[in-house]
DRENNUPA-641618 format. One line per 2 residues: number of its first residue (from 0); their letters; for each residue x, y, z of N, C-alpha, C. Coordinates in nm, 3 decimals, decimal comma, padded with zeros to 5 digits. Layout:
BEGIN
NUM = a = X Y Z X Y Z X Y Z | ...
//
This chain:
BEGIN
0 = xx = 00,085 -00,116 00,000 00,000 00,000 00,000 00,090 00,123 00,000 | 00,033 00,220 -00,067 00,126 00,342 -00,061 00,051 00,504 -00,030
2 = xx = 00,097 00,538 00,042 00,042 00,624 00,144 00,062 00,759 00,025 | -00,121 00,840 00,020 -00,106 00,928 -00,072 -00,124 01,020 00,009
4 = xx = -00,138 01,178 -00,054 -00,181 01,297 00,015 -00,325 01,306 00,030 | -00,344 01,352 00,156 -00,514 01,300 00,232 -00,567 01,471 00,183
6 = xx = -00,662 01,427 00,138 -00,787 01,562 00,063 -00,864 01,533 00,166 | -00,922 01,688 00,213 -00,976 01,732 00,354 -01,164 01,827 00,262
8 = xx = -01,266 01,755 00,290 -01,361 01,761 00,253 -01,459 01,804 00,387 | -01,516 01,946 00,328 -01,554 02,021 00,427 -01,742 02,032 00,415
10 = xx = -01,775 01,905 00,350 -01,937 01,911 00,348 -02,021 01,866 00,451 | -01,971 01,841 00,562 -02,026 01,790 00,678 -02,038 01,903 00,788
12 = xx = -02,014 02,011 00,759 -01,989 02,124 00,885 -02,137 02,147 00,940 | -02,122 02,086 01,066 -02,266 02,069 01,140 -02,243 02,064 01,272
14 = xx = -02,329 02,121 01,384 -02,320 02,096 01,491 -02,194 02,169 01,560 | -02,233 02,114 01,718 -02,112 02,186 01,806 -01,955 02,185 01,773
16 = xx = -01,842 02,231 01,780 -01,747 02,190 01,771 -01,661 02,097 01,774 | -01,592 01,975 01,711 -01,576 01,888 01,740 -01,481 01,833 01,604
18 = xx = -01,451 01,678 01,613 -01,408 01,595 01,486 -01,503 01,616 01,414 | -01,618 01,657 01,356 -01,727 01,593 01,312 -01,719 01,671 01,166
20 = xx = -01,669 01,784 01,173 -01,691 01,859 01,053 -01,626 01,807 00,900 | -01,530 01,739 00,911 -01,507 01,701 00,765 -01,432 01,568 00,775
22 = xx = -01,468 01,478 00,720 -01,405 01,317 00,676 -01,250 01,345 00,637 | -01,198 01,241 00,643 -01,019 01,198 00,628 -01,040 01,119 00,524
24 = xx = -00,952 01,100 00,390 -00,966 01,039 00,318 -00,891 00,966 00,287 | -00,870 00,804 00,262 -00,758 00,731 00,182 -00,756 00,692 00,092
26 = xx = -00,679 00,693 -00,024 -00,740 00,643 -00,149 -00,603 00,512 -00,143 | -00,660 00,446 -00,219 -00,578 00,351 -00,240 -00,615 00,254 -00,414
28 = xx = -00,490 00,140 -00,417 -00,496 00,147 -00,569 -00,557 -00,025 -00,588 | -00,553 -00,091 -00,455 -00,623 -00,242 -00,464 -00,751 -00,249 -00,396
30 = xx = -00,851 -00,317 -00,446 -00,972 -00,342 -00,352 -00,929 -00,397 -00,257 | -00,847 -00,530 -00,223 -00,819 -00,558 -00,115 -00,734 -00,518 00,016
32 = xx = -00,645 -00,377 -00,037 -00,632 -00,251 00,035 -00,755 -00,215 00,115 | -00,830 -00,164 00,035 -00,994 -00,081 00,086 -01,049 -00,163 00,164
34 = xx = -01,047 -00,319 00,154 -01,082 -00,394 00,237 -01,048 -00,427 00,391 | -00,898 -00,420 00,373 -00,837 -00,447 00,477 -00,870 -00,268 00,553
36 = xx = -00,808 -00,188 00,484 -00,836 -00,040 00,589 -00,934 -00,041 00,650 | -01,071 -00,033 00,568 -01,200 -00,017 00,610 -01,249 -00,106 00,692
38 = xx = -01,191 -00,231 00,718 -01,213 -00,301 00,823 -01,129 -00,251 00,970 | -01,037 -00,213 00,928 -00,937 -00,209 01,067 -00,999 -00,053 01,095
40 = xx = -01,076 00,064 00,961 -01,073 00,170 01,044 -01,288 00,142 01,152 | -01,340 00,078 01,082 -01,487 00,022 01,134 -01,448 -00,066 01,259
42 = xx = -01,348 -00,130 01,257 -01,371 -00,198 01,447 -01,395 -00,156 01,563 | -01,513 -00,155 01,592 -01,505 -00,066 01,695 -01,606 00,086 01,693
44 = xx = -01,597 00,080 01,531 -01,656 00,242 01,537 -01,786 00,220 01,412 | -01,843 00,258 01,347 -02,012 00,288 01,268 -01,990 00,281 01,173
46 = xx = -01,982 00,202 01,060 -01,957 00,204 00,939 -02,090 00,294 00,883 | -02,096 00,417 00,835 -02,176 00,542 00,782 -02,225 00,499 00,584
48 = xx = -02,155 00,423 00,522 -02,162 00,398 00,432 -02,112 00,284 00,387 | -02,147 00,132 00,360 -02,047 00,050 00,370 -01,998 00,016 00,220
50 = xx = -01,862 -00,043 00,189 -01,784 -00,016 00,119 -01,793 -00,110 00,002 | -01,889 -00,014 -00,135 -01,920 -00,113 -00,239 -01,885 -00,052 -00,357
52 = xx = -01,894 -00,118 -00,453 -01,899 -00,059 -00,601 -01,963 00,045 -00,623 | -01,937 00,175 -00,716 -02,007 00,268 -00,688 -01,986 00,315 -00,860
54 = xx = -02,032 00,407 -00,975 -02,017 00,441 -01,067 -01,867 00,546 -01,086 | -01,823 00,541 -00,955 -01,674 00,635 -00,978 -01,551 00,560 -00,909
56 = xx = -01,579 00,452 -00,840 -01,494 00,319 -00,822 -01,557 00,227 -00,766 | -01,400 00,132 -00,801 -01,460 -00,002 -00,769 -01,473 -00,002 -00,628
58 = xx = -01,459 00,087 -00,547 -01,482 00,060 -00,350 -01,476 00,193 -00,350 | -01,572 00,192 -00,283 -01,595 00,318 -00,205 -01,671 00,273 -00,040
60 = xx = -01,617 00,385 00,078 -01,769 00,364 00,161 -01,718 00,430 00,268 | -01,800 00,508 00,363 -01,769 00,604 00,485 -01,774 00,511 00,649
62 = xx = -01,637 00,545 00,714 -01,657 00,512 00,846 -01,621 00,585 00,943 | -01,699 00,603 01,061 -01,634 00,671 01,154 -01,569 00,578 01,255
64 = xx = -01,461 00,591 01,267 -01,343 00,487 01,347 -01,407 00,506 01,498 | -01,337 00,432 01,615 -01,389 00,419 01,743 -01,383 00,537 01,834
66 = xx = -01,265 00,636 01,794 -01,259 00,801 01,808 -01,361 00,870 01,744 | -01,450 00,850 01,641 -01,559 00,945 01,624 -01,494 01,024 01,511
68 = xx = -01,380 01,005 01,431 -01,346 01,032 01,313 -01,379 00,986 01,202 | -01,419 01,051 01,087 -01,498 00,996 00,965 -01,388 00,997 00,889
70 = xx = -01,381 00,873 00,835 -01,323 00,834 00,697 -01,359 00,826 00,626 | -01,328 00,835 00,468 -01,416 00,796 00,360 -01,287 00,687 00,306
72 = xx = -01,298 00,584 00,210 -01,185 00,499 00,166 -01,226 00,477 00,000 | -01,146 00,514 -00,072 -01,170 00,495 -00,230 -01,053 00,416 -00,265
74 = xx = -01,125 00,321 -00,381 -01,003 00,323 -00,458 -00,999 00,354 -00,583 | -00,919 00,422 -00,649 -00,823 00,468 -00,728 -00,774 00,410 -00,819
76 = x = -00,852 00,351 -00,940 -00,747 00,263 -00,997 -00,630 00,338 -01,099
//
């Protein structure tokens, strides 16, 4: 896996102050990357979108980890 530059997405700005306002993003270039992240970042914490085929990749899907941080995980081919 190779660690890219994380794009900071500000469409969630809601509510009191907090993590909550914008998702962390990883993109990555194997489904079974997206697989493995999105599992290790959902243990524990709400999978918000779970991680399927979508018309702009092959994996996509939103989680907020056990800290209450939202991820989103794409991949990138």
């Amino acid at each position: 896996m190779v660690v890219q530059p994380c794009l900071f997405f500000d469409g969630r700005c809601e509510g009191p102050p907090g993590f909550q306002g914008f998702p962390l993003s990883i993109s990555v270039k194997e489904e079974a990357d997206a697989e493995r992240v999105f599992a290790a970042l959902s243990a524990g914490g709400k999978v918000q979108m779970p991680l399927a085929k979508t018309f702009y990749s092959p994996r996509f899907g939103m989680v907020a980890d056990r800290f209450g941080v939202s991820w989103m995980v794409i991949v990138i081919p």
